[in-house]
SEDO-333513 format. One record per residue (C-alpha): residue in one letter; x negated, y, z negated. Coordinates in pm, whole numbers, plus 50000, padded with zeros to 5 digits. Layout:
% SEDO-333513
aXYZ
...
% end
This chain:
% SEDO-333513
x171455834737416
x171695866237607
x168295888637689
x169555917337743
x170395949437577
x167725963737260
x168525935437039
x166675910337266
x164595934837570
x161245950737537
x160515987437689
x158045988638016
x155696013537909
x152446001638016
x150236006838340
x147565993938495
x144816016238296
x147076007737942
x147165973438072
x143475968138114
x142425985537812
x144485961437637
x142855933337785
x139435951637737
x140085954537369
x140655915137357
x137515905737549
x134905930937466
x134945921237085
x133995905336768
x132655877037030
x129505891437234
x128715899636841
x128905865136724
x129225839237029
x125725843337151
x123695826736881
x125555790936924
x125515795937236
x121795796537260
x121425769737027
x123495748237260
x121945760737531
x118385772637541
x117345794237785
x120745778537980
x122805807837790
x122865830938125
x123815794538327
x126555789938028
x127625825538056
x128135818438446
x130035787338404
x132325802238158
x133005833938383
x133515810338673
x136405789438503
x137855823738334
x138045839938679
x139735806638771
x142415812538517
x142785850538578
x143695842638911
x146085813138763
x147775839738536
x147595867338804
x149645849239008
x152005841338801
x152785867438594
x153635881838895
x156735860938985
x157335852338510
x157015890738451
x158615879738070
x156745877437748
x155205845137637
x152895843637975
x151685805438039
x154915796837777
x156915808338012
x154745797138348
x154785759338229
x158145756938141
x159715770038485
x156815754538679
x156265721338532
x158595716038287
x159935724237939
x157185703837734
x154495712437886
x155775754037864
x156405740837471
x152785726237460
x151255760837586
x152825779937388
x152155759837081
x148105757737174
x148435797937242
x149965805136887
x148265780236684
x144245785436839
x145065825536838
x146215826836455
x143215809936362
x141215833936562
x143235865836429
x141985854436035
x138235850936192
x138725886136363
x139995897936019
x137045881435829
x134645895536029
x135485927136008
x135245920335654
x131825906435638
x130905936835799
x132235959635650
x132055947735271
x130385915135272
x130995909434900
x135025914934903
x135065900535323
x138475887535220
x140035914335026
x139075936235359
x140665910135616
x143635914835414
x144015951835451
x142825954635845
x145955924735919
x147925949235732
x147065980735899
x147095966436213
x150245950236202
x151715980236101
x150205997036409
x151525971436615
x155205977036425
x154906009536525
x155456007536899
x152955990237218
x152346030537283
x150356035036951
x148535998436976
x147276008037338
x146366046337212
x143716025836925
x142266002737166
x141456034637365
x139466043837091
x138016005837000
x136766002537332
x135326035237395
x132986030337025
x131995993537130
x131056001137509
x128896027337351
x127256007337088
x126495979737358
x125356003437620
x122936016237299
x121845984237234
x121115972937651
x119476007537671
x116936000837342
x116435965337422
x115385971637807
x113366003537725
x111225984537446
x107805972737458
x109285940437304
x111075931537619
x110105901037836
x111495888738136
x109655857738076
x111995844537798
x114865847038026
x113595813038218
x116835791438276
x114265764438320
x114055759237922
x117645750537904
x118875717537692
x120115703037962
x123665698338103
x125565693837805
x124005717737617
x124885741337936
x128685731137893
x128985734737529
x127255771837508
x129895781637821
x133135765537591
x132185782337274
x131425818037563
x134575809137701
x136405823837386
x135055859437432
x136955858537809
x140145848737707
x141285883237600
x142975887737971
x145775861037851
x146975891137616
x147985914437977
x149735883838100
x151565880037761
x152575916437757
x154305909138082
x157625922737935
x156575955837866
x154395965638182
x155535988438437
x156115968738816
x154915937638711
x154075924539021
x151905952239083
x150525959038745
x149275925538621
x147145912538908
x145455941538929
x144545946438575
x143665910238505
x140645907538778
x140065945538652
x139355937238310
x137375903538349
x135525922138588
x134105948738337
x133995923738089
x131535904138251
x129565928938381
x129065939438001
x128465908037893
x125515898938125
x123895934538012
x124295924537669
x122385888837736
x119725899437939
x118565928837720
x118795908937355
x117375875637531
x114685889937675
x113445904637326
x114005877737121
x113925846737305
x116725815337343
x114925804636959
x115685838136825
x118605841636939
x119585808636837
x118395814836492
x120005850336440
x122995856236218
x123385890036364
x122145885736743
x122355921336839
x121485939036555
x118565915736492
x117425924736858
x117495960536776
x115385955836510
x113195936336679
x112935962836965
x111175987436709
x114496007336645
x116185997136278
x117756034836190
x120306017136512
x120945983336303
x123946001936079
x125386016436390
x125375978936570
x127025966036238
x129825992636283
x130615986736637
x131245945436539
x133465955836246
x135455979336495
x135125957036783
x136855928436534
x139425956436480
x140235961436863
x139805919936864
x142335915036628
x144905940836749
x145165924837062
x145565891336940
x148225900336737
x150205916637006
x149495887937220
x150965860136947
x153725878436862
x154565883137172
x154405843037249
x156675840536936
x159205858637064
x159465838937380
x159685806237202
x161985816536931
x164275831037213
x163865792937334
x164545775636963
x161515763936946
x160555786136664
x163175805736407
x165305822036610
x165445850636338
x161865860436548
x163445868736895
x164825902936714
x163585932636896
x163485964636691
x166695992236834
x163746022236746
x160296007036816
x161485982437064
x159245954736955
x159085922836825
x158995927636513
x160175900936291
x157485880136522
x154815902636448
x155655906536060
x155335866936073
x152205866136220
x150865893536001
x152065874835670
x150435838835779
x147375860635920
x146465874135559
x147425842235417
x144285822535578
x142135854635572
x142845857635225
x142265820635104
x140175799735413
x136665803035582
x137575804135935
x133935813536021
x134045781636220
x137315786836426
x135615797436742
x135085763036873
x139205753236728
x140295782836885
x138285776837223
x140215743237283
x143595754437209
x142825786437455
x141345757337736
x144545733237675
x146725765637745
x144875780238052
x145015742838181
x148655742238168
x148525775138392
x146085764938613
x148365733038698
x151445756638728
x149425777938978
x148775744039188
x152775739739228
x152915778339363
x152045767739736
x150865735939885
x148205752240132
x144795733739964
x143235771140038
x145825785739760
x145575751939516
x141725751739541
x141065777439253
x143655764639030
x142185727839084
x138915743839000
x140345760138703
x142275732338610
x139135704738622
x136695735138471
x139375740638127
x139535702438054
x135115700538123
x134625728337873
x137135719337608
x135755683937566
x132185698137579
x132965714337270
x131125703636926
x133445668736800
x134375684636482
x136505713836719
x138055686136984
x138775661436707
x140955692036484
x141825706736808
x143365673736929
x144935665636606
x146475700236620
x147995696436996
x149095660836875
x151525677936601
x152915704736782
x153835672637036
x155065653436733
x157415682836631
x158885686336975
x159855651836988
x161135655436664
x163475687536808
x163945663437121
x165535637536925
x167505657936661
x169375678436965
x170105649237171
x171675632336835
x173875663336788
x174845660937090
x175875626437048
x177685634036734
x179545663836909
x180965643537184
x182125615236937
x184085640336773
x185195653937072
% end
């Protein structure tokens, strides 16, 4: 099948600042909103050890992806990276973690910008922001990167609101930030998997590969750029709502931050924090549905998926039979499932897939100075996603083991064709 021309090519429109944004708009979401409560109830006091661990291992796989979206400058990102580094399954078993772990986390986006937003009719709500934004995303990678401008912008200032109130409060003690009160090493491990899906929004630059400007210029600048910024936000955002309510508190909250407003003596800011998580589920859910559409079209182009999805639109020049798919199954388990709990699902699909790029950054050179990160990586994705509670590694097994079932399935019905062609022959 031929790539090129507007039936099968996306545009390069995006630089380094788009680029970031993007990546921005993925990490700096719904997650910091919602991720730190487990987290502390794994974790105790450990959160800020968690936090580091999970920053450590996701600055492991930026590098990973860096790399090597630098030489694979193609939509589909680790897809792509596994297949021409170690091997078509193991490209196929990326890809497949990538799409399935990131749909289930589009409906939780989509649901949580429902609760928010109308708590009684959460679903009805997810239904229309899949729809809007999917029609954004029809609309051209120009427009998507122009609203995650704007989703950014609101949720840096909301956080910065919250840091600023929580710091400057009476309620504030540095005392309850002692890592000494942790639960231990396991509990350590388990907060930094289930923190580890707020980081993974840098996978979306890599996966956009196709449609940034110089490549090989572009992406490993913007990846380090973005999980730079995103980390120094997050630790902000820890400190200051830790140290006024505590690793019990925290635990205990259903709405972390705008709990530890409240707590800090200002409530007139608790409807502005519960605006900034609906929006920052917006700019959450944007990005992850460029990101598997965008995977989608790379493994349709490869027959793994319908190739009806490798279309490219001749006037928008995106994918966007891919991204109407992903919409319509999107709405589909926003509309009818409770995906409240697909943090931890999605968190070891997004640690399978970052292992398969960490072990096709380890083939790049054989120097042990340039394999040493992607070792790290590699050891520090497998850690976390078996640290993860055993109701998300025993569905997110089961889920790996049928996308491997299917592609033996594919395996076995091409290499009988083939059989059957050369007997005719």
């Amino acid at each position: 099948m031929t790539r090129s021309g507007s039936a099968s090519e996306l545009r390069r429109t995006l630089g380094v600042g788009d680029a970031v944004v993007i990546g921005l708009g993925s990490m700096i979401g719904a997650g910091i909103f919602a991720a730190l409560g487990p987290a502390a109830r794994a974790a105790g006091s450990g959160l800020l050890l968690g936090l580091a661990v999970a920053a450590v291992v996701a600055y492991c796989n930026a590098t990973s992806s860096a790399r090597l979206a630098a030489l694979y400058p193609a939509s589909g990102g680790t897809y792509v990276y596994g297949r021409e580094r170690l091997g078509v399954f193991w490209g196929y078993l990326a890809g497949w973690s990538f799409v399935v772990g990131k749909t289930a986390s589009c409906a939780a986006m989509a649901l949580t910008v429902g609760a928010y937003v109308w708590p009684g009719q959460a679903h009805a709500v997810a239904v229309a922001a899949v729809v809007a934004l999917t029609a954004v995303n029809y609309g051209g990678i120009q427009k998507s990167a122009w609203l995650t401008r704007v989703i950014v912008a609101v949720v840096l200032a909301v956080l910065a609101s919250v840091v600023v109130v929580c710091l400057g409060s009476g309620a504030s003690e540095a005392a309850r930030l002692d890592i000494g009160a942790s639960e231990g090493a396991g509990g350590v491990l388990q907060a930094a998997g289930l923190l580890f899906f707020a980081f993974a929004g840098y996978a979306r630059i890599a996966t956009l590969g196709e449609e940034v400007r110089d490549p090989a210029r572009t992406i490993p600048r913007a990846i380090p750029l973005a999980l730079g910024i995103a980390l120094v936000v997050y630790v902000c955002v820890a400190v200051a709502v830790l140290s006024v309510l505590g690793a019990d508190g925290l635990g205990d909250a259903a709405a972390p931050l705008a709990d530890a407003v409240r707590a800090a003596g200002v409530p007139w800011l608790v409807p502005v924090v519960r605006v900034g998580a609906a929006v920052a589920a917006l700019g959450s859910l944007l990005a992850l549905i460029l990101g598997v559409s965008r995977t989608t079209l790379a493994m349709a182009r490869d027959r793994y998926l319908p190739g009806a999805l490798s279309a490219v639109h001749p006037r928008f020049e995106v994918p966007h039979r891919a991204e109407l798919a992903v919409g319509a199954v999107v709405a589909v388990l926003a509309a009818t499932v409770d995906v409240r709990g697909a943090i931890g699902f999605s968190s070891f699909g997004v640690l399978a897939y970052y292992a398969v790029a960490n072990a096709s950054a380890w083939t790049l050179s054989p120097a042990p100075a340039a394999r040493l990160l992607p070792a790290l990586g590699l050891v520090g994705c497998v850690v976390l996603a078996f640290s993860l509670p055993g109701v998300s590694v025993v569905v997110g097994a089961g889920v790996l083991a049928v996308g491997v079932v299917a592609y033996g399935v594919r395996r076995w019905t091409d290499a009988r064709r083939g059989t059957d062609a050369r007997r005719g022959a």
